[in-house]
N, C-alpha and C positions, 0 to 999 in steps of 0.2 A: 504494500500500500504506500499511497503519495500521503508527507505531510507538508503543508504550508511554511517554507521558509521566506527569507528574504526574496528570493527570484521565482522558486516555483510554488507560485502562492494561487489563489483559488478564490474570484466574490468579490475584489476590491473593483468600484466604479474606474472607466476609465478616467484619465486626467491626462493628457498630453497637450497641450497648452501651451507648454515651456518652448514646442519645440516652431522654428521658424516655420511658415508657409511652405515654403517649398520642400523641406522633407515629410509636414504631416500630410500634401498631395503623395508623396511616394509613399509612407508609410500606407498610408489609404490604398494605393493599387493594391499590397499584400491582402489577400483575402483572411491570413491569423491575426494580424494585425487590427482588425475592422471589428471592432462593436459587434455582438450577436444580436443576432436578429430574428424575426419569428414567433411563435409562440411561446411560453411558459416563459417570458422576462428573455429572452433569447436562448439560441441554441447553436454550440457550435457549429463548424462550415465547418465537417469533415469530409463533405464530398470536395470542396474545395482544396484543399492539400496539395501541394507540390512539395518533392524532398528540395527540389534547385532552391524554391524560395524560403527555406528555412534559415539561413544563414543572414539575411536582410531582414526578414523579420524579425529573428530574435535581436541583430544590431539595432533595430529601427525600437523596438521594446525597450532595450535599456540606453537607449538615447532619449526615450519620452520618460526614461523613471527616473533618470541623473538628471531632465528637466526641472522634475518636480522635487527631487532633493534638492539641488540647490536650492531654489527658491522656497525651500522651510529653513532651510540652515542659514539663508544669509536675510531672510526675515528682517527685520530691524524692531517691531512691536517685541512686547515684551513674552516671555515662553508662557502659554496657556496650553492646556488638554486640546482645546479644539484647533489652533493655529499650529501645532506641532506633532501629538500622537493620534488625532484622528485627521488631521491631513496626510500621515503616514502611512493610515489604514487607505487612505483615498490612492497614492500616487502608484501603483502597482498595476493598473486596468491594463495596459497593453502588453506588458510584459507576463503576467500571470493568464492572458488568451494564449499568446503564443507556448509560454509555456506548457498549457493546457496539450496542446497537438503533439510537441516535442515529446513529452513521456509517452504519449501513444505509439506515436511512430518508431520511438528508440526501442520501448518494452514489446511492441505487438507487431509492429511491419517492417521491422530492422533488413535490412539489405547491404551490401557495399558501399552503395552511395550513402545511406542515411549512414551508416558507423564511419563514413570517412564527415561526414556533418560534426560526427558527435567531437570525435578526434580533433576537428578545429576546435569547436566551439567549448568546448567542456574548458579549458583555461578561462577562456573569453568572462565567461559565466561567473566562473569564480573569482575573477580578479575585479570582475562588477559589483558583485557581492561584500568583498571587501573593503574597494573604495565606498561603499555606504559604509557600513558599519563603522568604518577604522575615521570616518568622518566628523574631524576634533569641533569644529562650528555647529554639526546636527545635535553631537550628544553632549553637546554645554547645554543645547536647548532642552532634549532629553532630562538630564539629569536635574534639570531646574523645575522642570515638570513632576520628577520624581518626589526630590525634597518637597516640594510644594503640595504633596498630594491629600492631605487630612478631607479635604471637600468636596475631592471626587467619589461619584456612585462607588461602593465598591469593585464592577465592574470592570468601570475604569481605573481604577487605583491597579487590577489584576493586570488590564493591560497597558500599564505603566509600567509594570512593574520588565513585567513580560519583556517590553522592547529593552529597558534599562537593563534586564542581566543577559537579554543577547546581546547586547553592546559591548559591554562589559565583557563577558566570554570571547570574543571575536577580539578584543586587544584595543578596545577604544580607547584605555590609560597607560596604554603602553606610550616609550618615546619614540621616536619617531624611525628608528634605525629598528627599531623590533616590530613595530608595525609594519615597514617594508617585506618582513623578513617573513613575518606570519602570512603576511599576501603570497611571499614567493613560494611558502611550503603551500598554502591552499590551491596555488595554479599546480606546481607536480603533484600533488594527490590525485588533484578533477584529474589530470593524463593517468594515471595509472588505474584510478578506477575505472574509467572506460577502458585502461588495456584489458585489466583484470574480466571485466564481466564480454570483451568481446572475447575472448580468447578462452573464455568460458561456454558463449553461446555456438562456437565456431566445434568445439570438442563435443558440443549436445548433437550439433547438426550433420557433424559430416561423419558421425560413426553411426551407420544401420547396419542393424543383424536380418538378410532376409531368409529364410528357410522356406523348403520347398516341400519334403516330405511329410510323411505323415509319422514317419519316427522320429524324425527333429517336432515335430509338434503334440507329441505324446504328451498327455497329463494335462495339455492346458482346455478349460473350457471352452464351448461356440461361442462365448458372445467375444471373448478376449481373440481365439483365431477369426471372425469377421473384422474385428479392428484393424487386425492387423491384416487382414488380407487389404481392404480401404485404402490403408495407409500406405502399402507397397502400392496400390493401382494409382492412386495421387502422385507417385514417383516412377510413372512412367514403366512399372515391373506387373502386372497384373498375371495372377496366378500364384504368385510369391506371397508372404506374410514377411510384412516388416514390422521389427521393434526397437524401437528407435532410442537415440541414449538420455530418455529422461525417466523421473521417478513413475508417473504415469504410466507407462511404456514395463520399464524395468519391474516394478512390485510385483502384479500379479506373475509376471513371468517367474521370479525367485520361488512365489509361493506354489505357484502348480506344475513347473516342468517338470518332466520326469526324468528327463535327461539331466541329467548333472553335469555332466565336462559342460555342457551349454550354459546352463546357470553361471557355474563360476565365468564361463566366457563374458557373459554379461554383469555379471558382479563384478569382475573387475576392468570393465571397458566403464562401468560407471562409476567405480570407487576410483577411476584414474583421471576424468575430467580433470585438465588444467595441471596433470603430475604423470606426465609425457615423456618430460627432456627435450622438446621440442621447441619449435620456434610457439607455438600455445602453450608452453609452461609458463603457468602465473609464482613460480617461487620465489623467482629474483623479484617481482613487482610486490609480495608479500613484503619481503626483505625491507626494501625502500617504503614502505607504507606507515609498518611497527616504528622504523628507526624517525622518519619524518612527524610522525604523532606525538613519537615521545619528544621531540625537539619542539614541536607547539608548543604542548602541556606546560614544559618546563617553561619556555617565553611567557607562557598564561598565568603562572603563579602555582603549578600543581606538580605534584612528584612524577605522577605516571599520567597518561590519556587517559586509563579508567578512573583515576580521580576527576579527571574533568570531565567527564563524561556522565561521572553519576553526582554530581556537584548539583544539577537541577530535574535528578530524577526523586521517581517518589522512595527509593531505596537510599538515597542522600549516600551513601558511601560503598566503595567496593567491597569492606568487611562485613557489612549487612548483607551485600549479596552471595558472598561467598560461606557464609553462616547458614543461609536458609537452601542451597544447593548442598553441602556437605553433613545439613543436619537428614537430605533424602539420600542423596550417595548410598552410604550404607547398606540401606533398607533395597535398593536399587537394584546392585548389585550381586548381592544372599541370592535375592528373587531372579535373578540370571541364572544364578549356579542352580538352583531347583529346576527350573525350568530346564535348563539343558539337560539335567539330569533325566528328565524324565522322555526329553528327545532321545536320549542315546538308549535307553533301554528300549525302544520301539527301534533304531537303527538293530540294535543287535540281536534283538528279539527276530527280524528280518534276516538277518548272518547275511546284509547287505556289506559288510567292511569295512563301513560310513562310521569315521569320526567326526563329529559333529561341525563345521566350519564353518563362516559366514556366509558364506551359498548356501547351506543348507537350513539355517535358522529359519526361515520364513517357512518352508516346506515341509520342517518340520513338525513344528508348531502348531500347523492345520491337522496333520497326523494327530497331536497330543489334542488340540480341542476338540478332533472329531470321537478320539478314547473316553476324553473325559467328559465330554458335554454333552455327547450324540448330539454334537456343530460341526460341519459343513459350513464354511460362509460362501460355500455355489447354492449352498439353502436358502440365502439370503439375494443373493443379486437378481435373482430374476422378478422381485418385488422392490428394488432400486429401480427404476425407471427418474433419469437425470428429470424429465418434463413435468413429470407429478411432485416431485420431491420440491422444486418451483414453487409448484400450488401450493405443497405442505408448507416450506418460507412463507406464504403472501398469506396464507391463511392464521399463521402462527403469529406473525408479527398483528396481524388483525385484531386477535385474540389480547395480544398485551399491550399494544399501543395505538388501538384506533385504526389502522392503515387498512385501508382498498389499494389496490393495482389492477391497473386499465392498462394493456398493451395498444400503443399506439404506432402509426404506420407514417410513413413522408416523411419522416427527422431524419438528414442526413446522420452516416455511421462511417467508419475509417473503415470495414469489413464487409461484406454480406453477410457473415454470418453473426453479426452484432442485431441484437431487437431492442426494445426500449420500452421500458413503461413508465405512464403516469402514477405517481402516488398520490391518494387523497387523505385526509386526514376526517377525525369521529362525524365533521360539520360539514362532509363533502368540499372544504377547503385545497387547494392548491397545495402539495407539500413539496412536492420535488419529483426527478427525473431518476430513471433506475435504468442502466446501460447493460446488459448481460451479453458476455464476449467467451461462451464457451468452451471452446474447441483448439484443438493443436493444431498448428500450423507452421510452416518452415517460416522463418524469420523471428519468433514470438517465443521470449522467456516461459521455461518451465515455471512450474507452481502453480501455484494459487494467490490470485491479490484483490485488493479494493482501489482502486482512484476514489481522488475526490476532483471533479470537472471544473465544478464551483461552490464556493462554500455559502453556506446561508449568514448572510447580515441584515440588519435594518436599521444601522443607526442615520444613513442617509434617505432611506427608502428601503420597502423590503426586497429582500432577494434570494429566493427557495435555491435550495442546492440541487446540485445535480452527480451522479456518484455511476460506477462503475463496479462489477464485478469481472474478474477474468479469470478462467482456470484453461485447464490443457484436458479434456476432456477427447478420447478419441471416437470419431465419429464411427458408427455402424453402419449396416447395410443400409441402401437406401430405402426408404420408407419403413425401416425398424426403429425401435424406440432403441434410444443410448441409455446400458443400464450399466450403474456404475457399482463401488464397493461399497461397501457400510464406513470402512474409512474416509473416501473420498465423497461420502454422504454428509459425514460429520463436518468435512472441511467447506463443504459448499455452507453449510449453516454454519460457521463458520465467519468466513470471509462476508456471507449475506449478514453476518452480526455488524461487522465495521461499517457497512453501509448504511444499517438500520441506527447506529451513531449518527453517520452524520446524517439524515433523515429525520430524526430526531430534535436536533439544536434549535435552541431557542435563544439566541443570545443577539447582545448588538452589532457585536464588532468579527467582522473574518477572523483577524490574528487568534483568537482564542474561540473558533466553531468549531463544532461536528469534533473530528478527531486529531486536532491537532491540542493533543496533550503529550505529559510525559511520558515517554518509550515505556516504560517498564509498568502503565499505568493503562494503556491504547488497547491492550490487546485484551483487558476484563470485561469490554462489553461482550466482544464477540465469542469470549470464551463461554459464557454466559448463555449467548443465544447458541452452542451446539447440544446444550441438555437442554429444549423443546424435540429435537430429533427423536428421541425416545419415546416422547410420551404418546401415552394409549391411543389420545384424540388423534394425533398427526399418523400415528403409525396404521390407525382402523381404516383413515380416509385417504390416505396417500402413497404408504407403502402398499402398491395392488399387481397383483401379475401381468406382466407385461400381456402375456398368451388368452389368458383366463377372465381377468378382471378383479379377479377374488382378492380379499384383504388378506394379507401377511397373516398365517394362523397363531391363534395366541399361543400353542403350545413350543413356537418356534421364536416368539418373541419370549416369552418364561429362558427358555434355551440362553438366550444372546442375554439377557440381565443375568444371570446365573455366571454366563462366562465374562462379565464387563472388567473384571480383574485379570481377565486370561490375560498374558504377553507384557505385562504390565513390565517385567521386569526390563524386555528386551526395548518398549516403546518409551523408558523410562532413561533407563541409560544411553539409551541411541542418543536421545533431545539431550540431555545431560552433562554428558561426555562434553561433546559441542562445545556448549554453553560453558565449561568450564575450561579448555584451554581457548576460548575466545576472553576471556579473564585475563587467563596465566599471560595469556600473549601483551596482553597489554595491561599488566604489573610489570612487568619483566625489564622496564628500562629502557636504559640505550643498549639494552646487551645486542650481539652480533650474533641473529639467530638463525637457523639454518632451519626452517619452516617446518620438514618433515622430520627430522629428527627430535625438535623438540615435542611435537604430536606424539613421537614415539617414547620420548622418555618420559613426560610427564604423563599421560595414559599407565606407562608401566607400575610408575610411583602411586599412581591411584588406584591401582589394583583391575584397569579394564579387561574384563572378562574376553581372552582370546576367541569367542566365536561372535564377536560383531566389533561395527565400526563405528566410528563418531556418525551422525546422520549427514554433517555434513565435513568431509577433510575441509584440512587448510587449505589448498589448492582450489578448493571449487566451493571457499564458502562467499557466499555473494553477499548473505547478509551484513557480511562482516568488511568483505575487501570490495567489492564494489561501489561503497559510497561508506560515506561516516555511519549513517542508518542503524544498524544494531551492531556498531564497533563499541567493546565491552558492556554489551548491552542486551544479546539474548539469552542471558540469565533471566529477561522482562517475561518471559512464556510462562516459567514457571510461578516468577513472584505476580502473573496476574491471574493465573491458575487457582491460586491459594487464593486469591481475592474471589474468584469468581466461585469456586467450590461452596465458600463460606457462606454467600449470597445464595446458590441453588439451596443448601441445607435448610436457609430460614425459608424458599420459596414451597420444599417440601413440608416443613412443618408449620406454613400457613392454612387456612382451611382449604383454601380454593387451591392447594397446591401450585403445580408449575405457571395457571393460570391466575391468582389468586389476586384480586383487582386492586385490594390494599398494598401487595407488595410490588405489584407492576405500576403503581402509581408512584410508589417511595424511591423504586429503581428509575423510572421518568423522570423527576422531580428532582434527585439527587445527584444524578450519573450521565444518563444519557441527554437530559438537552443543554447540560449547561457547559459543554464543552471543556474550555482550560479556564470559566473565568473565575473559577473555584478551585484552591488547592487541592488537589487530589484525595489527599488524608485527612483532609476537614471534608471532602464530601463522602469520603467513605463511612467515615464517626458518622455524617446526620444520618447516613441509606440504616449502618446497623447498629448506631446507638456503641460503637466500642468501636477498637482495632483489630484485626484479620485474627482468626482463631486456624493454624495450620494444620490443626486436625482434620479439619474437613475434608483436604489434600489428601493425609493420608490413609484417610478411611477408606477415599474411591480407589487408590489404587491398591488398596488389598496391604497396606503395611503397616506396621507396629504403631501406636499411636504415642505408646510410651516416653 
């Protein structure tokens, strides 16, 4: 997901003003550059898009936003709220359109030409960025608005405050020779994170496994072999079954071949993403990433990057997050060793020969839940239908927050296979715009994400948001329904959580809507919204057989809450592991570290269970070396996890449970619409009256609470 920063921001009114006649005529020719138009307060020109014209827009954007800076900063009236922090929220309009296309085009239609855009521009970008911020004339005005602030709404005091410690973080008190210097490391970063994630999507794209036989295709189900037949005929091979090197692609394959030398073939063409040796090796760009961070931090007043990093999140320090990760560690790991335990006695039980190894974890594991649970999750997928599961979201968010969803037709989209709905709210009200971008397609980042298009504000006028969903869904036969896993169930309710944030916001100002909060704070709504998946109501009406119609039989749901602990161990450590040398990495200093080795020796020192892998290596973790985004910072999964557990717990022991209108108004009212303009842990105390109780955590995943 996209958050609102200084350049790629979301909902601020244009202002270009500043700039002469005859560039805001040229600006004007660029179709991203132009005012949205149309219905619901406007709507992007994604049919409009040219990659040539990206380059001039995005210049022509921060040539109308450096207008509107200067003339706050050299002002001459005296610093007020409205002449300096809400003309702030004003001067971003053309630069946050443009921006708006740019994350599309980079994350979902990435090509040559657009990564040779990114390649230029990505410095450009950031050295923009900096000359605001490091802007000693803005943040006098700033800071005078700060001091001054006793008589602003609270609100606005929050987003005073808000600009005043990105200022400040960015080097605004720095002298003048350190300020240079903080610019020059933010330009080599913007280049390396763009090497990092092309060199990333370059090893997704250009390694297919295609199989022809029906012994290379042993074990896997029809719906995953139609996939994949699809996906080979879209590249030109029809007849073939292609699987392609992302997690999508790769999962079910782990869990059902029955070929094993294949497995591991594909296990480590995808645990090798970006850890090649090759001219796509992202290590050396690691290397220079860690050591350039730590030289910030230090320039910024902080020992390590993870001190600066969690300096403004809701964990406030690295030893808070690394306390609530080592206090599940433990527990984590035991539940590994069980678990494998009981995979290898089904290997040997077989006098298959099979020592248990990370090809074989997934594979096996279906083994042990179908022993232990009489589960099957091919029990389950043929009542995953991706279109209904839709309904089941549009219906669920109904249920807790008022929303209707009207699919609407004629809104320009960057895809065809992009749709769009209107959202209305309890009064048949206007809410916003909901973008769903399904499907895998060459050029388009693996995962799963949320955009935000445009953020909701009113302090000028109102203006409804508009949000995105995109995952990597592979398409089926033609006119079959796309039926996915119960995992990749959870994760579309999921990411439709983030959305349903910012769909939600009720506040004045962009800088502090929908889901631009603290990282380690973002991700509790949507954690939140993947337990309605479960319940009776959604699973009677919308888990239905693809073939049949019939609803998912209760005896099979009993099945899957019975097994909700299964894997816990392996799904636990996988996310885990991660999170914790993305830490270690950046505690670590200026030391001169050698990317994969140190994965290998701090793993050892923490006792990582030899039959799986971090979920995501150093080499190809994006969250981390792609942009600043969750660099020391997805430790945030878990500490919102433990937020969001705590929250389902009171919602089961309301009367109305998961639906229960007293505690879906408390979760409104407190969480979901008021974006950042409420301290996170002051709005969590109002939602449950105390601080995060981590038991809740550990009860779901079946561990000690002790």
């Amino acid at each position: 997901m996209q958050r609102r920063t200084f350049l790629a921001a979301s909902g601020a009114l244009a202002a270009a003003s500043a700039l002469p006649v005859g560039a805001l005529a040229q600006a004007a020719a660029l179709a991203m550059t132009a005012q949205w138009t149309g219905p619901y307060g406007g709507v992007p020109a994604f049919d409009k898009v040219q990659t040539a014209d990206f380059v001039p827009a995005l210049d022509a954007g921060m040539k109308a936003e450096r207008g509107e800076i200067d003339a706050i900063a050299g002002a001459s009236a005296k610093p007020t709220f409205d002449n300096t922090i809400a003309a702030l929220e004003r001067s971003a309009g053309m630069i946050d359109r443009v921006s708006t296309f740019y994350g599309v085009w980079s994350g979902t239609l990435s090509t040559p030409e657009m990564r040779a855009v990114e390649k230029e521009m990505s410095p450009k970008l950031s050295a923009h960025s900096d000359e605001t911020l490091q802007n000693a004339k803005l943040f006098k005005r700033i800071e005078a608005v700060y001091n001054d602030r006793a008589k602003l709404t609270p609100e606005q005091q929050r987003l005073t405050w808000v600009y005043w410690n990105r200022f400040v973080r960015a080097g605004a008190k720095l002298s003048t020779a350190d300020k240079a210097r903080v610019a020059q490391i933010n330009q080599e970063l913007a280049g390396l994170f763009t090497n990092f994630s092309q060199n990333l999507l370059a090893d997704e794209t250009d390694y297919v496994l295609y199989l022809r036989t029906e012994s290379e295709l042993a074990g896997l189900p029809d719906d995953v072999r139609a996939a994949a037949a699809t996906a080979a005929e879209e590249r030109g091979r029809k007849g073939e079954h292609a699987f392609l090197n992302t997690r999508s692609s790769m999962d079910p394959f782990l869990t059902y071949s029955g070929r094993r030398d294949l497995r591991e073939k594909v296990w480590r063409t995808y645990y090798s993403r970006g850890d090649n040796g090759d001219a796509k090796d992202n290590n050396a760009n690691i290397k220079k990433i860690l050591k350039l961070r730590y030289e910030r931090a230090r320039l910024l007043g902080f020992p390590t990057h993870a001190h600066w990093r969690l300096d403004n999140a809701m964990a406030k320090t690295p030893d808070a997050a690394m306390e609530l990760m080592l206090r599940v560690w433990p527990s984590a790991v035991a539940r590994v060793k069980e678990e494998v335990a009981e995979m290898q006695a089904i290997a040997d039980k077989e006098k298959s020969g099979v020592k248990i190894e990370p090809w074989d974890y997934r594979f096996y594991a279906e083994k042990v839940r179908s022993a232990r649970y009489d589960l099957d999750m091919n029990q389950i997928k043929p009542y995953m239908q991706m279109e209904k599961l839709r309904e089941g979201m549009f219906w669920a968010a109904g249920q807790v927050y008022g929303f209707s969803f009207a699919q609407v037709s004629g809104l320009p989209v960057a895809h065809p296979d992009i749709r769009v709905w209107e959202v209305k709210g309890r009064e048949g009200q206007h809410i916003g715009l909901w973008y769903f971008d399904p499907y895998a397609r060459t050029g388009k980042r693996s995962g799963a994400w949320m955009n935000a298009y445009r953020n909701q504000e009113k302090f000028d006028r109102p203006i409804t948001t508009i949000v995105s969903n995109n995952s990597n869904f592979v398409k089926g036969s033609p006119g079959e329904p796309v039926l996915i896993s119960w995992d990749d169930a959870e994760t579309m309710f999921h990411e439709f959580g983030h959305a349903i944030h910012g769909l939600n916001s009720n506040v004045n100002y962009p800088t502090v809507s929908g889901t631009n909060v603290a990282r380690d704070y973002v991700e509790f709504p949507s954690q939140i919204n993947e337990h309605w998946l479960p319940t009776q109501q959604v699973l009677s009406q919308f888990a239905l057989h693809h073939k049949t119609g019939e609803p998912i039989p209760q005896a099979l749901v009993d099945k899957l809450e019975k097994a909700k602990a299964f894997r816990q161990g392996f799904d636990v450590t996988e996310y885990l592991s991660s999170a914790l040398i993305d830490m270690k990495l950046h505690l670590a200093g200026g030391a001169d570290i050698d990317p994969d080795a140190f994965e290998r020796d701090e793993l050892t020192k923490l006792g990582m269970p030899a039959e799986l892998v971090m979920r995501h290596r150093t080499p190809q973790f994006a969250h981390v070396f792609a942009s600043d985004g969750y660099s020391a910072g997805y430790y945030s999964y878990l500490w919102s996890e433990t937020l969001a557990l705590d929250v389902v717990d009171a919602f089961k022991a309301a009367p109305g449970g998961m639906y229960d209108k007293a505690m879906a108004g408390k979760l409104h009212d407190n969480v979901m619409s008021v974006g950042n303009s409420i301290d996170p842990a002051i709005a969590y105390r109002s939602l449950m009256g105390r601080d995060v109780d981590v038991k809740a955590y550990l009860r779901d995943k079946g561990f000690p609470t002790a």
